[in-house]
VEXDREN-2710 file (C-alpha; in Angstrom, 1 decimal):
% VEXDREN-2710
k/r/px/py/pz
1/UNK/2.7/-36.2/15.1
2/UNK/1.3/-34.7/18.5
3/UNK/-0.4/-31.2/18.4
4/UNK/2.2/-29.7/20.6
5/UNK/4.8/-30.8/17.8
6/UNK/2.8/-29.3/14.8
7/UNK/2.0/-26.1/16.7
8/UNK/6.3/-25.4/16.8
9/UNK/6.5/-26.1/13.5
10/UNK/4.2/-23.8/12.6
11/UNK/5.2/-21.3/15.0
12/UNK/9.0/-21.4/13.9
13/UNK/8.0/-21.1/10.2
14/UNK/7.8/-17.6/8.6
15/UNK/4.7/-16.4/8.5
16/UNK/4.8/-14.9/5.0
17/UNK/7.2/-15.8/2.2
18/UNK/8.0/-13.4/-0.6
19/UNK/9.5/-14.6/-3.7
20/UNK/12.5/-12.6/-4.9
21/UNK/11.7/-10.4/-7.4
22/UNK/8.8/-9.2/-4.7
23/UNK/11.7/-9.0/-2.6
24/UNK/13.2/-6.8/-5.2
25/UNK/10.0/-4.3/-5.3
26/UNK/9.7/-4.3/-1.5
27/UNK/13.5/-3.4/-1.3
28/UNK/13.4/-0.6/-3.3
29/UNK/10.4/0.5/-2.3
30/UNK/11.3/1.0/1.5
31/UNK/14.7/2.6/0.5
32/UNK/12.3/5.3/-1.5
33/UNK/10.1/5.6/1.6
34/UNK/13.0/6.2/3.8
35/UNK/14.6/9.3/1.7
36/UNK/14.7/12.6/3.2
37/UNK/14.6/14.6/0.0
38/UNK/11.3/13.6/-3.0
39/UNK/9.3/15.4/-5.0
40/UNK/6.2/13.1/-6.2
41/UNK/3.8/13.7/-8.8
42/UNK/0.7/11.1/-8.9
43/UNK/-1.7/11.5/-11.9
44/UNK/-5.0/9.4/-11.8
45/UNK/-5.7/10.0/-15.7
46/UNK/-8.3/12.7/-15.0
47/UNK/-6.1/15.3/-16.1
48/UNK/-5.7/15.9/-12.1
49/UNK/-2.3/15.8/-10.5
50/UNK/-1.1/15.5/-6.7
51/UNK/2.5/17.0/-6.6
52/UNK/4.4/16.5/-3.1
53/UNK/7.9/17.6/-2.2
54/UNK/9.8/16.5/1.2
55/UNK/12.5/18.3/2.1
56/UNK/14.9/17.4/5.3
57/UNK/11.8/16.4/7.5
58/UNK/9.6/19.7/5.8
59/UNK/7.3/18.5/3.7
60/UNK/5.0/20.6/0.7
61/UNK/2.0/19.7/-1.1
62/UNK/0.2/21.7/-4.3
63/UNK/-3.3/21.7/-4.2
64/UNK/-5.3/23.7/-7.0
65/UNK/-2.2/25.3/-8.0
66/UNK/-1.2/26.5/-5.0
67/UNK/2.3/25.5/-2.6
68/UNK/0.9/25.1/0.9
69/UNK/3.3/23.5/4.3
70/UNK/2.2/20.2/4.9
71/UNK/1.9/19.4/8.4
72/UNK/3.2/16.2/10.3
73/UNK/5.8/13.4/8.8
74/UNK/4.8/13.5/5.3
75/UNK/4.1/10.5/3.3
76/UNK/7.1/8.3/4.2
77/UNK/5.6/6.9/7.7
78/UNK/2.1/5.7/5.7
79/UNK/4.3/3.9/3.2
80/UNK/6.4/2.4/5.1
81/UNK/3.4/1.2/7.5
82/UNK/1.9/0.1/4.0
83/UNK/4.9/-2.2/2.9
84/UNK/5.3/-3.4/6.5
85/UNK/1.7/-4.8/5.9
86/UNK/2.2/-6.6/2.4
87/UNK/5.6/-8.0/4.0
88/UNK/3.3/-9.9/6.6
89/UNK/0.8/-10.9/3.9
90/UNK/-1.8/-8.3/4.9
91/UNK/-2.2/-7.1/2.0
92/UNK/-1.4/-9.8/-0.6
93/UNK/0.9/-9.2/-3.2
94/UNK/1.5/-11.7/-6.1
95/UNK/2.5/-12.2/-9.5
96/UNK/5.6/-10.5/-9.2
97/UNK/7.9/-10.5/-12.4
98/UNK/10.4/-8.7/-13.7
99/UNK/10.1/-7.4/-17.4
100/UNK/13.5/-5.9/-18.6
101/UNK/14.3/-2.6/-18.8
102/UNK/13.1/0.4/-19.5
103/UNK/13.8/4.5/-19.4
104/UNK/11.3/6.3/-16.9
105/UNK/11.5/9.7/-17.2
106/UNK/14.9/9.8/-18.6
107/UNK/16.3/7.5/-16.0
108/UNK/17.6/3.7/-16.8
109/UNK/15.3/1.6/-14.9
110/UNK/14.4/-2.0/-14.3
111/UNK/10.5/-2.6/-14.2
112/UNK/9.5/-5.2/-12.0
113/UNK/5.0/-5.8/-12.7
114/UNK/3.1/-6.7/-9.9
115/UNK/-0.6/-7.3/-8.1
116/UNK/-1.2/-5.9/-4.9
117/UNK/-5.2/-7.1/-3.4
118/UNK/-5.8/-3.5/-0.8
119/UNK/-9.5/-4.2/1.0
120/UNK/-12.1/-2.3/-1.2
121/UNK/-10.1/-1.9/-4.5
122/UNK/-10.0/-4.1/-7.2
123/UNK/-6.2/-6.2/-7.5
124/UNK/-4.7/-4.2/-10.3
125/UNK/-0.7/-5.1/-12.0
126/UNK/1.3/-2.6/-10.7
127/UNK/4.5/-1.4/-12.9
128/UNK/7.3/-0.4/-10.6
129/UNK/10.4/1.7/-12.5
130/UNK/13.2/0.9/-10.1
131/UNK/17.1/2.7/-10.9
132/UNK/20.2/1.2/-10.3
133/UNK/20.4/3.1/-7.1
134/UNK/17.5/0.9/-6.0
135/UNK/15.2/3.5/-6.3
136/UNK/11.2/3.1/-7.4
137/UNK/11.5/6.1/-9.8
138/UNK/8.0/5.6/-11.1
139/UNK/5.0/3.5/-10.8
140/UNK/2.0/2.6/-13.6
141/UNK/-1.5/0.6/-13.0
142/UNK/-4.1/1.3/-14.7
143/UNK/-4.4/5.3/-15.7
144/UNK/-2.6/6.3/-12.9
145/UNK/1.1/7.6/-13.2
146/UNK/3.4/8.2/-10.4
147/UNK/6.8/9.9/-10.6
148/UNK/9.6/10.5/-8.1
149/UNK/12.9/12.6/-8.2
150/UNK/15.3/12.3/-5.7
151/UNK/18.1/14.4/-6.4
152/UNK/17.9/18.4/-7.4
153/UNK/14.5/18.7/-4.8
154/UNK/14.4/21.9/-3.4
155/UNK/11.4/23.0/-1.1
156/UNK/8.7/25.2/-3.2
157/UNK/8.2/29.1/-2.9
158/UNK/4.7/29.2/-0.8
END
């Protein structure tokens, strides 16, 4: 085969292939990022918590107790820059698998494990808790704990 010929073929290939139950993460995961209304609760297993609400494009954080305004377009912009860069392969993800189901905080959920390799961190499985509204209602690695509510959020007294 001449150069010019392999060079097409590589060009017209994808560049990154996902295999369908990553598909399945990444899905739900971008229809998460993209909701207007969330309340978030991420708990590193130091008996620490970071609690975030977004509300209609207003978006709330507690720090030390405390209800303050959070300025800018929340959290839903760095997500959804995030997954854009595991879809291209940027940031590997692997191992995907899905493990049955499971009740997350009360809700019916199908948990779908997973390793994602981020520069400077250790590649840790990831559980995702993802509803049959394909919504990530929670997610597990290591001793950190992350929840989400969609529905009921209200924006906090500050």
């Amino acid at each position: 085969m001449r150069i010019t010929t392999l060079l097409l073929l590589f060009i017209a290939s994808p560049a990154f292939a996902l295999d369908a139950t990553c598909e399945i993460y990444l899905n739900a995961a971008e229809k998460s990022a993209g909701q207007t209304t969330r309340h978030s609760i991420t708990e590193p297993g130091d008996g620490s918590s970071l609690e975030m609400v977004s509300v209609n494009g207003q978006h709330f954080a507690r720090v030390d107790g405390k209800w303050s305004k959070f300025p800018g377009a929340g959290i839903g912009p760095g997500e959804r820059s995030m997954l854009a860069a595991i879809r291209s392969g940027h940031y590997p993800i692997s191992g995907c698998r899905n493990l049955g189901s499971e009740r997350f905080e009360g809700v019916a959920t199908t948990v779908i494990a997973y390793t994602l390799k981020l520069p400077g961190q250790p590649a840790e499985e990831t559980r995702a808790y993802i509803g049959s509204d394909g919504l990530v209602y929670g997610q597990v690695s290591g001793k950190t704990r992350v929840k989400h509510r969609y529905s009921g959020v209200q924006a906090p007294p500050l």
